[in-house]
Each structure stands twice: as C-alpha cells, then as structure tokens.
C-alpha positions as CSV (number, residue, x, y, z in Angstrom):
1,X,-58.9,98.1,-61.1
2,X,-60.9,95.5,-62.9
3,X,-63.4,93.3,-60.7
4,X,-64.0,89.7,-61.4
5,X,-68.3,89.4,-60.8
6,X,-68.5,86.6,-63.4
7,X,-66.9,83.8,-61.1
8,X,-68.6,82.1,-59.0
9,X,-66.9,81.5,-55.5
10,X,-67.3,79.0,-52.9
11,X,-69.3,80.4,-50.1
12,X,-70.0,77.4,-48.0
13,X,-68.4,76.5,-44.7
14,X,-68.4,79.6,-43.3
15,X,-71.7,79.8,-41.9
16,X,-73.1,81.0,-44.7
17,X,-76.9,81.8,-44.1
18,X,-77.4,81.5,-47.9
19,X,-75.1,78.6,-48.8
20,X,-74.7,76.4,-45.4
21,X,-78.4,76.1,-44.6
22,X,-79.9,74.6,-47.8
23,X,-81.5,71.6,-45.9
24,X,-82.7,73.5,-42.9
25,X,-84.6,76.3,-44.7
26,X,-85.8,74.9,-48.4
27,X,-85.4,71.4,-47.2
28,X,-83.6,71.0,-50.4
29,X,-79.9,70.4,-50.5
30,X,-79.7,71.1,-54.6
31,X,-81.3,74.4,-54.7
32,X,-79.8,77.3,-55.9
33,X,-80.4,80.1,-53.3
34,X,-81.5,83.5,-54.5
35,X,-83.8,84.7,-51.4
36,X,-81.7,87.0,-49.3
37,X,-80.6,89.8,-49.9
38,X,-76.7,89.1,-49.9
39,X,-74.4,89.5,-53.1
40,X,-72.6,86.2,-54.4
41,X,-69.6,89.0,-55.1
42,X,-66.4,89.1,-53.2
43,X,-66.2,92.9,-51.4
44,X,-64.5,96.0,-52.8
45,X,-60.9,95.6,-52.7
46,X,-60.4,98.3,-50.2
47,X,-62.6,97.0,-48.0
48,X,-61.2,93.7,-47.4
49,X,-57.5,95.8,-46.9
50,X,-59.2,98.1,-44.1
51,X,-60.7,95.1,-42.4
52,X,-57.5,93.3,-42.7
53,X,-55.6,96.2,-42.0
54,X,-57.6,96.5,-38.7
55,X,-57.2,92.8,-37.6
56,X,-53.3,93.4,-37.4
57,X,-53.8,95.7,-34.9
58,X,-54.6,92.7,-32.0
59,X,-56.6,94.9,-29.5
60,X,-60.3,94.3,-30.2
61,X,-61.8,96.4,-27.2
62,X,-64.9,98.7,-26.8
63,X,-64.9,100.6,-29.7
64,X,-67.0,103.9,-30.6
65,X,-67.3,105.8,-33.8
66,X,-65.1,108.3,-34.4
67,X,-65.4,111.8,-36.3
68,X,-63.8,110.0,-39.2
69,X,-66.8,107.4,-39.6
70,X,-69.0,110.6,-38.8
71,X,-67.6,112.7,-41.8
72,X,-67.5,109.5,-44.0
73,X,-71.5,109.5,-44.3
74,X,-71.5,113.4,-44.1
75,X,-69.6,113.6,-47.6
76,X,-71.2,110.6,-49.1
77,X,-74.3,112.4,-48.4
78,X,-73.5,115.3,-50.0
79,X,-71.3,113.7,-53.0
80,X,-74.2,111.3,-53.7
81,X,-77.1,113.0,-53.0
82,X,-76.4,116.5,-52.5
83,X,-77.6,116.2,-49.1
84,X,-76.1,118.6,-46.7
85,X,-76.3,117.0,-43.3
86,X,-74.7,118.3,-39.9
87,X,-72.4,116.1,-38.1
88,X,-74.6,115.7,-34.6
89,X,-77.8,114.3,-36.7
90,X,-75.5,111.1,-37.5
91,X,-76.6,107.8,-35.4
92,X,-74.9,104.8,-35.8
93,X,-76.7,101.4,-35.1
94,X,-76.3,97.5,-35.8
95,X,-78.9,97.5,-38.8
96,X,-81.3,98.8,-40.2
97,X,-83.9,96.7,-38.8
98,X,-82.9,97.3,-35.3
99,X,-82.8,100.9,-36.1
100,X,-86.3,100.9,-37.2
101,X,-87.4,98.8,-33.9
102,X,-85.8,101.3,-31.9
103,X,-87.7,103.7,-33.4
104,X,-90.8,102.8,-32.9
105,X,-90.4,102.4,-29.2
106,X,-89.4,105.6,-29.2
107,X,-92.3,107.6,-30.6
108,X,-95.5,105.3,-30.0
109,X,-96.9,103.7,-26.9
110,X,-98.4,99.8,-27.1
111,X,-101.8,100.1,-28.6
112,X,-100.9,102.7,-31.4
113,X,-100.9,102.1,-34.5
114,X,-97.9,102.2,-37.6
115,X,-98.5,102.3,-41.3
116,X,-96.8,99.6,-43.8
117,X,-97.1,99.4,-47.0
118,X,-97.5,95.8,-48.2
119,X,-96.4,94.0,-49.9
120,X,-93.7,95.0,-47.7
121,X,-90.1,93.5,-46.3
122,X,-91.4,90.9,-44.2
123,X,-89.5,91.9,-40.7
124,X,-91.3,95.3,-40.8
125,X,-94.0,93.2,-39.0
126,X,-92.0,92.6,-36.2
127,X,-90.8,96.0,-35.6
128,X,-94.2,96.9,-35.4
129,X,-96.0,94.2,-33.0
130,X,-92.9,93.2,-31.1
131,X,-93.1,97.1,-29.5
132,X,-97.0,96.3,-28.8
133,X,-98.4,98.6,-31.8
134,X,-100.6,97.4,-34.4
135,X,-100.1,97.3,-38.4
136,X,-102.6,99.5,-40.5
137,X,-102.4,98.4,-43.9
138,X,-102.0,101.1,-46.9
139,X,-101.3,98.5,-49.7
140,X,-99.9,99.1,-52.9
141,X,-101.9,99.2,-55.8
142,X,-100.9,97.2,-59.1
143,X,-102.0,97.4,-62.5
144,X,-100.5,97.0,-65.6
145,X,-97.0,95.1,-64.4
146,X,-96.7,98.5,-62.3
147,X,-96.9,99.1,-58.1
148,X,-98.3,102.3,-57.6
149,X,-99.0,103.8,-54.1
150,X,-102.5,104.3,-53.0
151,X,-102.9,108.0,-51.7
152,X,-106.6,108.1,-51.1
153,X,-106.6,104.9,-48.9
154,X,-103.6,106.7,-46.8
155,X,-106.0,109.8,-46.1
156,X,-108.5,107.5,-45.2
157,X,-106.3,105.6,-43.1
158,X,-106.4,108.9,-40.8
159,X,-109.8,109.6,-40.6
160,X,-111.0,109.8,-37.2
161,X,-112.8,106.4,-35.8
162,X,-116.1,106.9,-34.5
163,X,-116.0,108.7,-30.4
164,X,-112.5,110.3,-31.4
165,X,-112.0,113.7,-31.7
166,X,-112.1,115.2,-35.5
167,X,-108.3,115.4,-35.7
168,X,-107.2,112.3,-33.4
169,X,-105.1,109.4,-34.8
170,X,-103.3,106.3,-33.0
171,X,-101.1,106.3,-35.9
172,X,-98.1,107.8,-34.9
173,X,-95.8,106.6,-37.7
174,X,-95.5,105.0,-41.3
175,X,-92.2,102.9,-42.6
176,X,-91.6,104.0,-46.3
177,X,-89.7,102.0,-47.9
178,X,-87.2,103.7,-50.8
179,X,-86.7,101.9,-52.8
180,X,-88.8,99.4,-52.4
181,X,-87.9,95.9,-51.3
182,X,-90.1,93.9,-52.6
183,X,-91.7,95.8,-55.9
184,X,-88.2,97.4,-56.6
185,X,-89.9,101.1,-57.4
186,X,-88.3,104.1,-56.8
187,X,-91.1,106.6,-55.5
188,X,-91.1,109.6,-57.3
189,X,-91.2,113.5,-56.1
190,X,-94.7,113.7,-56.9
191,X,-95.6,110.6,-54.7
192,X,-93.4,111.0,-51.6
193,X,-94.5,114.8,-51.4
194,X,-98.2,113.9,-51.4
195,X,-97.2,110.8,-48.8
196,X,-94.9,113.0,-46.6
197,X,-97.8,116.1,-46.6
198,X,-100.7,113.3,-45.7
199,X,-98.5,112.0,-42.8
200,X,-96.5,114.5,-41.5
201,X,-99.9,117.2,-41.3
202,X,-101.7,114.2,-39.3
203,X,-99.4,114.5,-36.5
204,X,-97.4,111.8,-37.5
205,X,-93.4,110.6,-38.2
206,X,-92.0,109.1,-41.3
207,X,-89.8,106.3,-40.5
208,X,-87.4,105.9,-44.3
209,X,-85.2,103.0,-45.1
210,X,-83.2,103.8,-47.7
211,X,-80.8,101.1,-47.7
212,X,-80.8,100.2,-51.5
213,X,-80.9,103.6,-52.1
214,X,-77.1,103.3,-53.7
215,X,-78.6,100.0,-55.4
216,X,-80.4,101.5,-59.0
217,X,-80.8,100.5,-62.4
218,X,-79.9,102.9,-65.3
219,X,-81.5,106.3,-65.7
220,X,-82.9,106.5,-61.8
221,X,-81.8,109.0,-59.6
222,X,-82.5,108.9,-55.5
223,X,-83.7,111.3,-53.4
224,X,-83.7,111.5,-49.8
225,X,-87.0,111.6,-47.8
226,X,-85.9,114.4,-45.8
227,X,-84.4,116.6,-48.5
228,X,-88.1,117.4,-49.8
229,X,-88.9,120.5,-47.1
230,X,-87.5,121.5,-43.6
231,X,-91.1,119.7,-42.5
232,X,-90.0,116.7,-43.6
233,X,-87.1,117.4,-42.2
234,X,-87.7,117.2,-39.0
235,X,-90.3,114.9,-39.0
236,X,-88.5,111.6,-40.0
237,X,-85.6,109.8,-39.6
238,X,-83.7,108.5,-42.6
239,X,-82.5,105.1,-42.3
240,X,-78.8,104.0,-44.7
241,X,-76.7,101.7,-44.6
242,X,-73.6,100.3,-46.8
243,X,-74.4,96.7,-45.7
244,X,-76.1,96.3,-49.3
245,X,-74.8,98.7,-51.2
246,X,-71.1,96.9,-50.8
247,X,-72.2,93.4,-49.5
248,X,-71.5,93.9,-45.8
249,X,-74.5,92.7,-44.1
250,X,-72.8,90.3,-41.8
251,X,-70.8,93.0,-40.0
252,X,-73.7,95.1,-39.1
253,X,-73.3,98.7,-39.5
254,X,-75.9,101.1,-40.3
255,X,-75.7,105.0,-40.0
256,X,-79.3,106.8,-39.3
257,X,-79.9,110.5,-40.0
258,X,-82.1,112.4,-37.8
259,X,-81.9,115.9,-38.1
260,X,-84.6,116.7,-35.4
261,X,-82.7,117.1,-31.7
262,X,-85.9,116.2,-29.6
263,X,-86.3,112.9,-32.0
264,X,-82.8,112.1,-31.8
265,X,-82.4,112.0,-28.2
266,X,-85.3,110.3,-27.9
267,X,-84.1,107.4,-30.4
268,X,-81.1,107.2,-28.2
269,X,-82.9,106.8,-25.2
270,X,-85.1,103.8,-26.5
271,X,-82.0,101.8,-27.5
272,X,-80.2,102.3,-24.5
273,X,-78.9,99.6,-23.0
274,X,-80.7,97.1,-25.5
275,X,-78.4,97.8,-29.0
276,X,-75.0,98.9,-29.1
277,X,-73.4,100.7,-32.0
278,X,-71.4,98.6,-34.7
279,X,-68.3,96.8,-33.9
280,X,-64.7,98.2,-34.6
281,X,-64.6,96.0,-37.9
282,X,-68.2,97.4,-39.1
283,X,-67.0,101.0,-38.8
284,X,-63.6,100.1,-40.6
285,X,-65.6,98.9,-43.3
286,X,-67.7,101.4,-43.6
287,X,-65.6,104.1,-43.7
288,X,-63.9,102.3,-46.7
289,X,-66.8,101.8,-48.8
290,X,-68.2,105.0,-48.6
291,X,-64.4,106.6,-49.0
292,X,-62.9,104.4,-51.2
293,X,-65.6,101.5,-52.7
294,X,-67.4,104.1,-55.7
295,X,-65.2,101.9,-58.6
296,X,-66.4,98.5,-57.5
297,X,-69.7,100.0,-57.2
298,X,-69.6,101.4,-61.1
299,X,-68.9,98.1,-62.2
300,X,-71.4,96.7,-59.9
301,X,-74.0,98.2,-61.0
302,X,-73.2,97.8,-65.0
303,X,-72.9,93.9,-64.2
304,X,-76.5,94.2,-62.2
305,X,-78.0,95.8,-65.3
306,X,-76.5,93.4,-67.3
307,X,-78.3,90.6,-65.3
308,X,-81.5,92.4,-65.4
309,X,-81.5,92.8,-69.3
310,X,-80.9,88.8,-69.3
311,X,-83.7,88.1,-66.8
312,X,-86.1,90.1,-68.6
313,X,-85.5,88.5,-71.9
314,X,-85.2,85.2,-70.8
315,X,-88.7,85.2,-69.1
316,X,-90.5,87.2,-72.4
317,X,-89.2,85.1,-74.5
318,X,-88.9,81.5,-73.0
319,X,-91.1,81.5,-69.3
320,X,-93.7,84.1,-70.5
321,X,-96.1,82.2,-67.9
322,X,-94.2,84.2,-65.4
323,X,-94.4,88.2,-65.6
324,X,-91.5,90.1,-64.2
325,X,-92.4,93.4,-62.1
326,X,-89.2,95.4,-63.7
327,X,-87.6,97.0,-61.0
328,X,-85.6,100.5,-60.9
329,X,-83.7,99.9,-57.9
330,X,-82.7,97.2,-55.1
331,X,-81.2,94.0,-56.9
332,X,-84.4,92.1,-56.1
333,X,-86.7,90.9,-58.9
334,X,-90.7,90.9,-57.9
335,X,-92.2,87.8,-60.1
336,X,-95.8,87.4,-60.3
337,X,-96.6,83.7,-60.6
338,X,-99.7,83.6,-60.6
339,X,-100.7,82.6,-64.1
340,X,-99.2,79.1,-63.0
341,X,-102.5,78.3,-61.2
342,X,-100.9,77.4,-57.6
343,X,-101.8,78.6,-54.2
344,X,-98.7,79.7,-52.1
345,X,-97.7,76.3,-50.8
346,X,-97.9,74.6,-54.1
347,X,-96.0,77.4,-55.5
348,X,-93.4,76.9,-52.7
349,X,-92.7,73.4,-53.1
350,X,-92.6,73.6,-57.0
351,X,-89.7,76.2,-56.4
352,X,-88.0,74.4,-54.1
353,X,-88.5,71.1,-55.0
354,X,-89.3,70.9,-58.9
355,X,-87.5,73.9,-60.5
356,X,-84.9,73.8,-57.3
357,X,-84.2,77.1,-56.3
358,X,-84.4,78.8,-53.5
359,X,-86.5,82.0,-53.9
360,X,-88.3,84.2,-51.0
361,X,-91.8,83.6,-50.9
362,X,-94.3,86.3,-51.7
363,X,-96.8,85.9,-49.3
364,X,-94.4,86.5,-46.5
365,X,-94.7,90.1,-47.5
366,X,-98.0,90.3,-46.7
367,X,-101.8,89.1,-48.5
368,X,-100.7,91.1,-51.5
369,X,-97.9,88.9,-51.9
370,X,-99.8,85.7,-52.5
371,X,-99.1,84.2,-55.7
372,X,-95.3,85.8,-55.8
373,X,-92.0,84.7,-55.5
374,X,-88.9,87.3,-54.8
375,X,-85.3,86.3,-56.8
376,X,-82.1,88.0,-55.7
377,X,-79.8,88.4,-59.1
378,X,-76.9,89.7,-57.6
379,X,-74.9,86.7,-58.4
380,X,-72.5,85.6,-61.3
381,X,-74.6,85.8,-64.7
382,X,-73.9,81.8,-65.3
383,X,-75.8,80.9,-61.9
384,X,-78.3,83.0,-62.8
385,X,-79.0,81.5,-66.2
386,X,-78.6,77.7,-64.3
387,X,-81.9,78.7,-62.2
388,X,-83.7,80.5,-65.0
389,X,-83.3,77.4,-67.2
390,X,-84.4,75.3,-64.2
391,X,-87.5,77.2,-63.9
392,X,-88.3,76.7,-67.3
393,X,-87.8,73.3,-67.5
394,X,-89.9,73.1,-64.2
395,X,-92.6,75.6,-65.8
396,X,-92.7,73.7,-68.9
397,X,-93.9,70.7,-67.5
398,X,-96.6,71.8,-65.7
C-alpha cells in the first residue's frame, strides 16, 4: 500500500513527550519540536492491526517472549544483514538504554572505567556513572564537515598508568555507537576492525547499539559489530531495536544479541529482578515490524532522503551561516552553529526563543558538542520547511 508521510497529524493530548510538554522543556509553547528521536509518522499499517488485534484478546497477564518473537529477529538478522544468529543468543529487554546499563553492571566493578566516544548520545553518561564507573573520553575528531574516529588516542587510552602492571587496564568496556547518534556516520570496515582489535586485545568488551542501524541514507550498507571475526564475536554484545526503525519507542522493546554463553548469563544475572522484558504489546509489535513492516520502511526511507536533499539545499543556499554535518544513517541532522558567534546558552535561547524550535542541544553530548544543535527531520516535509524558514529569518537578523 501507499503511506501518507506528507500530513501532518495531531499528536497532542496523548502525553506526547514531544508535543504536550512545549512549556515544561523549551519554555516555549510555539516551538516546533525536532529534538527526540520520535517520528511525526503514523506506524506501519500492520503494526497498528497486531497491536489492535492483541487488545481484543482482554487478558493482559505476565507475558514472555515466545519462539515466534525469537525467530522474528533471527530472520531479520539474516534477511537484513546476512547475519546468522542462534536462537539462545537472543535477549529481550525494555530499551536499549536499559540494556546498555545492565550491561555494564555486569562486566565492571565501581571504580573501572568505560570508553565513550563524544560527542556521544547524552544518556550514555548515565549508564556509565550511575553503575559507579568512570567515563574515559576517546573523542571524535572533525575536520573538513567530516567525524572521523581517533584510533591513536584509543591506544593511548590503554596504556598502563604509572605503578600498573605493563598490560593492566580499568577499562573494561567501550559503547560504540553505529550508526552514530549524534554525527550520523556509519563507521566503516576499516575503522570498526582497527577499534574492535584495539579493544578486544586489551582485555576488554565492546558494548554496540545499533538501533538506527535499519535507519540509512542512499548507497550505505550496515554491518554488524560482531559479524567482523569469531573474536569479536564473543567479545560484545549487539544492541537492536525496532523502536526507531518503525516509530515504537513508547512501547519499549529491544532485542540484544550476545553470542557468548558466559556473557549472556551474566547480562541476565545483572538485570534480575531490576528490568523485566517488554510487555505483551511490545512483542506484538515487534514481531510485526520485523515480519511484516519492510514496505512502510521502503517508503520511509525514500521520504527521509527526500527531506535530507531539502535540508541540505536549503541551508547552502539560504542559512549558509549554519554547516550541516551530512549524515549516512539515523534521521538526525548534526548542525554546527558555531559561525553564529554564541556560546551554548545564547545559542539555546535563540533556538528556542527567536527562531522557535525546539532542537537538542549540542553540548549535552559532551565538550565537543558546544556550539551544536541536533534537528530530528523525520517529520512531514511542510513542518520541516516551517522551522527551516524560521531559522533563517531568525539567522538573518542577527
């Protein structure tokens, strides 16, 4: 069938974090929101059926995946990305995020010490000092309107520290992000080979989210983390999710792949008691998506590209003050603001206040992010052009 992604829909009064809370988080009741990462696009068609399908049924008791949900992710993997994938390595948790928590209380102790990558998705932080670990910083490098990753700083990041022994190291993990939310690269062989060998031979796990991984522009191909070597293999855990891929973020449902038995058990240990898997509507819709959601996600992504191609000719040609980091993958464009001469709260209230819209705030994702602002374009193409001619007009009369 044919989807509709050029109307726009009325979103509020349903506890909408994007739409409802205007006031409480710009402090702005006119903006246009475009910080989270939530599409303004009703859900594949068979989606909404399954969930509505399931509601008929009026028992809503403890629910657990079943082999169906389990085989669901098994074939995407393969169909997608020609990842073969047993059954048992499947783990099903609330989110990404969580997923990602529980993981690092698994495999460090309070005091070690976890690799980001900043700028970097700004609740990474928390997943990292919330378990009692500290943040070691390998930041991206940028030059030329291009985030590259900086391999010789990661080595270094490993060296021992003086009265350790030549081939200690409290780091005991790094969170790769794939693609990249904020920069919106998609790290090549070449890179994640060097990064996994640099890791991985210091002792070390490689923690992947790769929930946009579905989410990429034209001509870009994903690969998984752990599809590089059996060492890789079994010395990460690879975190998906349809929640972005199809819009489903507010029912929670995240499936994460970790092929190593000893790892695996010990992920399940950590969460025990403290997460619970997704709910009986989650796993309906994620069974449908992944079965059933591939033709909304076709035109999806065509309408995404078509929205990029806009956004990056409107900005060369009309807001050249602002440069545009093009991304390859994630819906999530990385704007470099800096030429407009405003430290991060200036830059903040002009967004919010003179070109009213609602963006995400660079320097949440770290130092490197000073100066930056973070749209979300997955919306109807006529919103999108609303905020960008705000902007300019905002820009303009600076």
């Amino acid at each position: 069938m044919k989807y509709d992604f050029d109307t726009l829909c009325d979103r509020t009064n349903t506890n909408c974090s994007k739409w409802d809370f205007l006031t409480t988080i710009f402090g702005n009741p006119e903006v246009i929101p475009m910080w989270v990462a939530d599409m303004d696009f009703p859900v594949a068609k068979p989606i909404a059926e399954a969930l509505q399908k399931r509601a008929e049924h009026e028992f809503y008791g403890y629910t657990q995946p079943g082999k169906s949900q389990v085989q669901a992710v098994v074939e995407r993997l393969k169909r997608k990305f020609d990842w073969n994938i047993n059954p048992e390595w499947v783990v099903f948790t609330p989110g990404v995020i969580p997923a990602l928590s529980a993981a690092v209380k698994a495999f460090t102790h309070p005091g070690d010490e976890v690799v980001l990558q900043q700028p970097v998705y700004y609740p990474f932080f928390s997943v990292v000092t919330n378990n009692g670990c500290q943040i070691v910083n390998n930041p991206l490098k940028f030059a030329g309107g291009r985030y590259e990753m900086d391999l010789e700083d990661l080595k270094n990041r490993f060296s021992p520290r003086p009265g350790m022994h030549p081939i200690a190291s409290r780091i005991k993990a790094l969170i790769l992000c794939n693609p990249h939310n904020p920069v919106g690269r998609l790290w090549n062989r070449d890179e994640l080979t060097a990064l996994g060998d640099i890791v991985i031979s210091r002792g070390a796990l490689v923690l992947s989210d790769e929930i946009h991984c579905e989410l990429l522009f034209r001509g870009y191909r994903h690969t998984p983390f752990a599809t590089f070597s059996q060492d890789f293999e079994q010395n990460c855990i690879v975190c998906m999710s349809p929640s972005k891929t199809f819009s489903l973020a507010g029912l929670g449902a995240s499936s994460i792949i970790i092929p190593n038995k000893r790892l695996r058990e010990d992920f399940n240990r950590a969460r025990a008691g403290i997460q619970p898997g997704p709910n009986l509507f989650a796993l309906a819709a994620l069974e449908a998506a992944y079965r059933e959601g591939d033709e909304w996600l076709e035109q999806l992504l065509e309408y995404l590209q078509g929205n990029l191609e806009f956004l990056l000719k409107y900005f060369a040609d009309r807001v050249p003050r602002i440069q545009v980091v093009h991304p390859q993958g994630t819906y999530l464009v990385w704007l470099d603001c800096r030429a407009l001469g405003l430290d991060n709260q200036a830059l903040q209230r002009f967004m919010r206040q003179n070109a009213r819209i609602g963006l995400d705030d660079g320097f949440l994702f770290g130092e490197a992010g000073s100066g930056f602002q973070r749209m979300n374009i997955a919306c109807p193409r006529s919103l999108l052009a609303e905020a960008l001619a705000r902007l300019e007009k905002a820009v303009s009369s600076l």
